[in-house]
C-alpha positions in Angstrom: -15.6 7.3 11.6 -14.8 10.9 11.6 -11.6 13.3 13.1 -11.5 15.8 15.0 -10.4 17.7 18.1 -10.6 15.9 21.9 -8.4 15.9 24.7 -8.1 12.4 25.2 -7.1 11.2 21.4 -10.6 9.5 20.9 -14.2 9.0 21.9 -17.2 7.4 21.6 -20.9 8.8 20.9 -24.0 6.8 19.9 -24.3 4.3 22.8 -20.1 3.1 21.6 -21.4 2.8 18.2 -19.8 5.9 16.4 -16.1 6.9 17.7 -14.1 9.8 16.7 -10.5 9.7 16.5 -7.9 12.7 16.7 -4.1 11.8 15.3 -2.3 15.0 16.6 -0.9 15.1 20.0 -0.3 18.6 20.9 -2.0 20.1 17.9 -1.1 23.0 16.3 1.8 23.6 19.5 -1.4 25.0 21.6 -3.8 22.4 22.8 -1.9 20.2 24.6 -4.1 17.2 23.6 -3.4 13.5 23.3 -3.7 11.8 19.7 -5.0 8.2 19.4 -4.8 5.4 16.7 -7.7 2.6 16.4 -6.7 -0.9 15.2 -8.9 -3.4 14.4 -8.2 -7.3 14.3 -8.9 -10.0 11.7 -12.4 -10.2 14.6 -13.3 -6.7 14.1 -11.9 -6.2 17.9 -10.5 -2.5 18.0 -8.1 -0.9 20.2 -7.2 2.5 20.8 -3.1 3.3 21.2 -3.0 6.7 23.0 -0.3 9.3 21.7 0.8 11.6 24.2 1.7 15.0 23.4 5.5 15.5 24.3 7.2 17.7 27.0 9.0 19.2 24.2 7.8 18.4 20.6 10.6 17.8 18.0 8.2 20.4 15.4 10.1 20.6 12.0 8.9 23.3 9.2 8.5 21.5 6.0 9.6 23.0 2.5 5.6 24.3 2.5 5.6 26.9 5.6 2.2 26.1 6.1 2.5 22.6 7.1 4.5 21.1 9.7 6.0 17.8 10.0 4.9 15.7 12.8 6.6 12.3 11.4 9.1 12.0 14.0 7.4 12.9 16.8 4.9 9.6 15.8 7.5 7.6 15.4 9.0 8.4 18.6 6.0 7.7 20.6 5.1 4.1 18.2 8.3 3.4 19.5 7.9 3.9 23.4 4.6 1.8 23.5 
């Protein structure tokens, strides 16, 4: 596995044998893009939950100005599935 950017949270390369995740909906306030989280099972099954970026993200400025903190915005969406 590796991260970065795509619009859809995830996808695969490598005929499904190499998938690349993305965990920030909306990055950066700009992109607009969907975030994803992979699961896998006690039979190595994995499955993808999608998070949506929201209408209007909940974007809190930690003590650090640089970062921000996206924790309840996660929460929020774990919580609609």
């Amino acid at each position: 596995m590796r991260s970065s950017s795509f619009q859809d949270g995830y996808e695969f390369f490598a005929n499904r044998l190499l998938v690349t995740i993305f965990s920030a909906p909306n990055y950066c306030g700009t992109f607009n893009n969907a975030g994803a989280v992979m699961t896998v099972d006690e039979s190595c099954r994995c499955a993808f939950v999608t998070l949506m970026p929201l209408a209007d993200p909940p974007i809190r400025v930690s003590r650090n100005r640089n970062e921000i903190d996206i924790d309840e915005a996660l929460e929020k969406a774990l919580e609609d599935l």
